[in-house]
C-alpha positions in Angstrom: -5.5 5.6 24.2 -5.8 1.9 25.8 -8.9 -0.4 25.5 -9.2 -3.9 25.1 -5.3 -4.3 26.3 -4.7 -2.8 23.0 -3.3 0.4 22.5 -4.2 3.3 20.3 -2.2 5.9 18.1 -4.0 7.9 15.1 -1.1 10.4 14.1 -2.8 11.7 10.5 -0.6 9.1 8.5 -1.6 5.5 10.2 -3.7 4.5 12.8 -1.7 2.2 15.0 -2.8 -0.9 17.1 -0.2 -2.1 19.4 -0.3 -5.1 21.5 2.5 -4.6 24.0 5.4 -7.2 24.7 8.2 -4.9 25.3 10.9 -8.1 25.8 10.5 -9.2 22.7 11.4 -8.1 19.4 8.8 -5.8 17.1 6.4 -7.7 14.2 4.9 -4.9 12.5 2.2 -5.7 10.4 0.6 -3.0 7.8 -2.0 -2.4 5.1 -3.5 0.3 3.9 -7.0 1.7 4.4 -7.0 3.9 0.8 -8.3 3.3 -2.8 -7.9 4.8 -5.9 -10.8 7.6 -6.4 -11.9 11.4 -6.9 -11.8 14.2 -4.4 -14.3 16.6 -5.9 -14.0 20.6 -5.3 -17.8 21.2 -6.5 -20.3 19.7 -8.8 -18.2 20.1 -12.2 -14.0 19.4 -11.1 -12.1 17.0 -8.8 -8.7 15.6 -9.1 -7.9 11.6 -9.4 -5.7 10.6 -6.3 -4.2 7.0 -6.4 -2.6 5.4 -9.3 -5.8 4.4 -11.3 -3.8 4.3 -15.2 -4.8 7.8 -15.8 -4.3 7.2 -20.0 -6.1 3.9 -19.5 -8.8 6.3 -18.5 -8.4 9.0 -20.7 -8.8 6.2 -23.4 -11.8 5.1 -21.8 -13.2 8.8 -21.5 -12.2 9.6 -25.1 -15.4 7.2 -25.9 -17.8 7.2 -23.3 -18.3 9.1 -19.9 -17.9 6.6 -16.6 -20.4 6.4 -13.6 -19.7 8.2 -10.3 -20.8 6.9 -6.7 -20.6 10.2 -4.7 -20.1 11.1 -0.8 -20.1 14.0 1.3 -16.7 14.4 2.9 -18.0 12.5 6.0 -19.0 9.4 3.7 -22.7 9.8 3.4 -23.9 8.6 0.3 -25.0 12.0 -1.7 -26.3 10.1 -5.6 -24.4 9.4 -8.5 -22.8 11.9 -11.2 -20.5 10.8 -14.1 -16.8 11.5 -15.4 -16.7 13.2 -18.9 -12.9 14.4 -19.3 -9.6 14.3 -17.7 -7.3 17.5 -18.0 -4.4 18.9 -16.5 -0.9 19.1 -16.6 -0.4 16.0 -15.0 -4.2 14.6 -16.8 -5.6 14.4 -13.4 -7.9 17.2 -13.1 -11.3 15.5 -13.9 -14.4 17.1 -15.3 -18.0 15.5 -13.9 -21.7 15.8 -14.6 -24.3 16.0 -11.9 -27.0 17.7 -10.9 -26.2 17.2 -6.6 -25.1 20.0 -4.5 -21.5 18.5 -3.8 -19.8 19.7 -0.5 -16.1 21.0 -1.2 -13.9 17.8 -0.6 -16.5 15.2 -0.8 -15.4 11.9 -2.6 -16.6 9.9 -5.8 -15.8 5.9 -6.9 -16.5 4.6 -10.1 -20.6 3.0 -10.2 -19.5 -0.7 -10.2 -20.6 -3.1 -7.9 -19.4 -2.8 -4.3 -19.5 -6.9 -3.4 -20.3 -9.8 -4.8 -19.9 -13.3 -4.0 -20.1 -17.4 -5.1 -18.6 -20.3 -3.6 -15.4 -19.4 -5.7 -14.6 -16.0 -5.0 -15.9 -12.4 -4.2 -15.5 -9.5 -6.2 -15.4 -5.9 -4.3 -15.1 -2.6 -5.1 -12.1 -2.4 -3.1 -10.1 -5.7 -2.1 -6.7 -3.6 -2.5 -7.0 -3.4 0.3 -10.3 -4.0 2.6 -9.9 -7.6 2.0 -6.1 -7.2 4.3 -8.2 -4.7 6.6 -10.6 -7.6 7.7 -7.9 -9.7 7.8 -6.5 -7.7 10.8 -9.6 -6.6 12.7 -10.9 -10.2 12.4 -7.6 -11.3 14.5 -8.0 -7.9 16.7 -11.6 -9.1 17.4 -10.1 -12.3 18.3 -8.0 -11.1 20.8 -5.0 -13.3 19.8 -2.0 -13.7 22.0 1.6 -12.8 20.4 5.0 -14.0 20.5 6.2 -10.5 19.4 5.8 -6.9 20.1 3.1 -6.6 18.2 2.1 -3.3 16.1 -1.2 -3.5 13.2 -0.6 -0.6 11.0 -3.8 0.6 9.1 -1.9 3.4 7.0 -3.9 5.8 5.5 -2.0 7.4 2.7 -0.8 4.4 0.3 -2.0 4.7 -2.6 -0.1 8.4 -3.4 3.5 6.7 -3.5 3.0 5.3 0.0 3.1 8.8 1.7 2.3 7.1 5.3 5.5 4.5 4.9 7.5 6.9 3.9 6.7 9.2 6.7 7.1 5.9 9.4 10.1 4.8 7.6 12.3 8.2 6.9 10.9 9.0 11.0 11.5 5.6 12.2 8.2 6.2 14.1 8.2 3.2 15.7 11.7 2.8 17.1 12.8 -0.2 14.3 16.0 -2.4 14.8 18.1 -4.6 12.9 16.4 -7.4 15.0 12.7 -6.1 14.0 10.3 -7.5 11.9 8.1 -6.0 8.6 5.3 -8.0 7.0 2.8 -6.0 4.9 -0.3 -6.7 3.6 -1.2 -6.2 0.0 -3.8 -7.3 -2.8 -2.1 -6.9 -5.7 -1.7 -8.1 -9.8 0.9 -10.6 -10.3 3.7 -9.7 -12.8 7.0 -11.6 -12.6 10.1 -9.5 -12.7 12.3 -12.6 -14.6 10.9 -16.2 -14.3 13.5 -17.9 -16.0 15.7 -16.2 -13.1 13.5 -16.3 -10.5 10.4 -18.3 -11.2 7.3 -17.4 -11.4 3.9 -16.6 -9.4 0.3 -16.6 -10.6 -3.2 -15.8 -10.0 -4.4 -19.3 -9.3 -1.9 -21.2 -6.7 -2.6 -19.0 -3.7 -1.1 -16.7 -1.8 2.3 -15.3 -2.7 5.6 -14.4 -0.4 6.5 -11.6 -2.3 9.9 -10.6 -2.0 10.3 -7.5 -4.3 8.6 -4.3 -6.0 9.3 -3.2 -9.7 13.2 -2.2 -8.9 13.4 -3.3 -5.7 14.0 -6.0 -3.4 13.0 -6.1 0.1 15.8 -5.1 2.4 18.3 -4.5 -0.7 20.5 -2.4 1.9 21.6 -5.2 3.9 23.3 -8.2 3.3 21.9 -10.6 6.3 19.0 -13.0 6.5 15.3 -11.4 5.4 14.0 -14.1 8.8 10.7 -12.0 7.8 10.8 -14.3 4.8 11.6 -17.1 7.2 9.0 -16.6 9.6 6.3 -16.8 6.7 7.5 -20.0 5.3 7.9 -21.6 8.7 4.2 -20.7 9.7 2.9 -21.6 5.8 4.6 -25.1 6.4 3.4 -25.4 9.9 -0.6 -24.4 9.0 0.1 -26.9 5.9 -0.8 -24.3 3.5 0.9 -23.8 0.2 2.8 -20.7 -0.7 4.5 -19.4 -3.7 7.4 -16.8 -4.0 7.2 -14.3 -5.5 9.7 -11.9 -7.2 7.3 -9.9 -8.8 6.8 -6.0 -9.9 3.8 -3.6 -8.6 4.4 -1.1 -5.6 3.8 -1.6 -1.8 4.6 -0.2 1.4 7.6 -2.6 1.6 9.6 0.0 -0.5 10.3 2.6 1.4 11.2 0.3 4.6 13.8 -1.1 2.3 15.3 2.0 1.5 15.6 3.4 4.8 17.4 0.3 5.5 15.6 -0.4 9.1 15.9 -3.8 9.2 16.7 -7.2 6.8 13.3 -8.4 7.3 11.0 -7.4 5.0 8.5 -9.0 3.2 5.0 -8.5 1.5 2.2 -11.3 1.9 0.1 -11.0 -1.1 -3.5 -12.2 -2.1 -3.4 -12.2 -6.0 -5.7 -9.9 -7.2 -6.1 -9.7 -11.1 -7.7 -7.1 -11.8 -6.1 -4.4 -9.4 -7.2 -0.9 -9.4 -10.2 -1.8 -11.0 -9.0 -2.5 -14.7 -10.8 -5.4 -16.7 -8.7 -7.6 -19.1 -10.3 -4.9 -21.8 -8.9 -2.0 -19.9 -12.4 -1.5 -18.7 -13.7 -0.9 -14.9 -14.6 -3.5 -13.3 -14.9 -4.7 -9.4 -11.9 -6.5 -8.2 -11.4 -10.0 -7.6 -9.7 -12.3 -5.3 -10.3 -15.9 -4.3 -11.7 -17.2 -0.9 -9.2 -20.1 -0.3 -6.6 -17.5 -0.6 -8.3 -14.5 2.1 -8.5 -18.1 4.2 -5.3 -18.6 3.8 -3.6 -15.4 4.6 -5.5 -15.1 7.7 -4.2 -18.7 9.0 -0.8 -18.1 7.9 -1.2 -14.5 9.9 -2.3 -16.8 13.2 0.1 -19.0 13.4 2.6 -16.2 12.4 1.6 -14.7 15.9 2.4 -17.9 17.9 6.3 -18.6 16.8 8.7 -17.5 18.9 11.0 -15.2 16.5 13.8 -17.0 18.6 13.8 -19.9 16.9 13.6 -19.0 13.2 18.0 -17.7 13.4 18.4 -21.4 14.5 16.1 -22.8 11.5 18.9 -23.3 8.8 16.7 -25.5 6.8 14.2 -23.3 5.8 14.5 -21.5 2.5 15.4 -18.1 2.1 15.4 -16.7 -1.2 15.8 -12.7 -0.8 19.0 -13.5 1.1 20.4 -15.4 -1.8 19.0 -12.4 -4.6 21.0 -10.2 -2.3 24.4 -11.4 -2.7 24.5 -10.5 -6.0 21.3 -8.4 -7.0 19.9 -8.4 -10.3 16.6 -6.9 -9.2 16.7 -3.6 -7.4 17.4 -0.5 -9.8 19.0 1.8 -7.6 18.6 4.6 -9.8 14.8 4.0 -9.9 15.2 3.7 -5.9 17.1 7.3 -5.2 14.4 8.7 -8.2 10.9 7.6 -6.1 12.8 8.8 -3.0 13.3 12.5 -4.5 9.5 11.9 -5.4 8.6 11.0 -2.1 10.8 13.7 -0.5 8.8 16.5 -2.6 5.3 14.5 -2.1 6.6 14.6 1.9 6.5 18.3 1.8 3.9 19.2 -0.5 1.2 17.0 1.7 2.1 17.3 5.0 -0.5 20.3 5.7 -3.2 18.4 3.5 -2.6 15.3 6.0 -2.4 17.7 9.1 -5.9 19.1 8.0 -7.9 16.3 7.2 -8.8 17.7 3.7 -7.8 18.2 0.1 -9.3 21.4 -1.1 -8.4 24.6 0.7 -12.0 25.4 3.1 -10.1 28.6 5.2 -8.0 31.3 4.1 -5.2 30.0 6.0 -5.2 27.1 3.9 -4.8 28.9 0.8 -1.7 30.2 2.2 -0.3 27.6 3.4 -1.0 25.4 -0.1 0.6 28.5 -2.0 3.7 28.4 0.4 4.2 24.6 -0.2 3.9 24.9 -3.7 6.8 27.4 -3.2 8.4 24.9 -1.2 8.1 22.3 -3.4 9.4 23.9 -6.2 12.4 25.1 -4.1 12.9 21.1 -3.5 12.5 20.2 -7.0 15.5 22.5 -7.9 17.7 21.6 -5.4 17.3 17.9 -6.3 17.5 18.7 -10.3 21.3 20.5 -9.3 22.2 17.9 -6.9 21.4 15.4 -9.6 23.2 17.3 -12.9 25.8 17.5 -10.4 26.5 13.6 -10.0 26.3 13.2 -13.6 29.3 15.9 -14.1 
């Protein structure tokens, strides 16, 4: 679909907005449209998706039960309910209280508030990651111009191991080269992987270049310049906005771009976010909470990242680039951790591709329930393979 010289691609995964410069090389710029939350099959049972802390919650729910916000699986607003238990194999099976008539496959978020604001900050139910969102559909409103070949990815399936990534990355969906560029979005806690190494980043000097995940630096396959890194410093510096890097732990959709080894130039720009995923300081629920200065500055640094010429930044030998140093001789990625969450992501591939096809969780057709039995099968099948394959390497 074309409209407003954009063009339009919703393929299940990610909907992709594309504004077209064929002669120049790619900027790809994600987030993710996902939160943490409940699909619920009835009135009684759901499951947690996302990555919530589920024995931070059991904890919680071992004391008190936790308000539920709950939606119809079109988003209306249905009334509230509450969490009392969380069983399972895996503890994500959780049991609610409520008196509605819940559709199968309707949706639940904790009861805290949804936005709140002062001249400091705002606190949202959801910053990780509609804070990013508006970012980008500000400058898509905007109508700004580009130097690159511009794609805005919304991907819809982060928060389960970055399901959508993975299936752009191990696909290359979008045609990626060497000469490409990656810059995702996130809204994420800061936790430094070794500052005495590496420095350190924090919650109250703005936004971060992050360069790594927990086990994995950005572009750890290759051995060339991140310029992604480059490009961010060079617009921070020409915007005069301050910056700070980054090596820090947490999980984004940089990972699995890294490990497909598409391109050197990867990097995450990061609004510090301290209480991620909803956890308090206590372990508690609260809303999220992110500074104004910093969604300010992001957006800025974003513009001006859309008027440099990409050109340019191979001939800029005076700007800083850290990944490129880290990668000479890697102390950061754990490339045992990296081949593990890509046997993860391989099974997790599989075992949702159906669910994504569909649109919904919870089998609604009898078709369904075959299809969710045969990927289990599947699955399974996978999970065997990979065990061998691994025992094997160890012999």
């Amino acid at each position: 679909m074309v409209a407003n010289n954009y063009e339009y691609i919703n393929n299940n995964y990610s909907i992709i907005v594309r504004v077209p410069r064929s002669d120049r090389p790619k900027l790809i710029i994600m987030t993710h449209a996902d939160h943490p939350g409940v699909i619920l099959k009835n009135n009684k049972e759901g499951l947690i998706m996302g990555s919530p802390g589920i024995e931070r919650l059991k904890n919680i729910l071992s004391k008190k039960s936790l308000g539920l916000r709950i939606f119809s699986p079109t988003g209306k607003y249905l009334g509230k309910g509450r969490a009392i238990s969380l069983e399972g194999k895996n503890g994500r099976l959780i049991r609610i209280k409520s008196h509605l008539s819940i559709p199968r496959n309707s949706f639940a978020t904790y009861d805290v508030e949804y936005f709140q604001e002062n001249d400091q900050d705002i606190k949202v139910y959801n910053a990780d990651n509609a804070v990013t969102q508006a970012i980008l559909l500000t400058l898509l409103k905007e109508k700004h111009s580009s130097e690159f070949d511009l794609y805005i990815i919304f991907n819809l399936h982060e928060e389960v191991h970055q399901v959508s990534s993975w299936y752009h990355a191990k696909n290359n969906i979008l045609d990626i080269r060497d000469s490409d560029f990656i810059l995702n979005l996130e809204c994420l806690k800061i936790e430094n992987v070794d500052p005495k190494k590496y420095g350190s980043a924090n919650y109250e000097d703005g936004v971060v270049l992050q360069l790594s995940n927990t086990g994995c630096l950005f572009g750890y396959k290759s051995k060339k310049e991140n310029l992604t890194e480059k490009l961010i410093r060079y617009a921070s510096s020409t915007s005069n906005i301050g910056i700070q890097t980054g090596v820090i732990k947490d999980s984004c959709d940089s990972r699995p771009f890294s490990y497909f080894n598409l391109t050197p130039n990867i990097a995450t720009l990061t609004i510090p976010n301290r209480y991620k995923h909803n956890r308090g300081e206590a372990g508690n629920i609260v809303a999220e909470q992110v500074y104004k200065k910093d969604i300010n500055n992001c957006y800025e640094i974003i513009k001006t990242i859309l008027k440099i010429n990409p050109a340019k930044l191979t001939k800029m030998s005076n700007i800083e680039n850290v990944s490129y140093k880290i990668r000479q001789a890697d102390g950061v990625t754990d490339h045992q951790l990296m081949a593990h969450k890509a046997m993860l992501n391989e099974r997790l591939d599989t075992y949702y591709k159906n669910v994504i096809k569909r649109g919904y969780f919870y089998a609604e057709k009898p078709f369904d329930l075959f299809i969710d039995y045969y990927s289990k099968i599947l699955l399974y099948i996978i999970y065997l393979i990979q065990k061998v394959s691994k025992f094997s390497n160890i012999r």
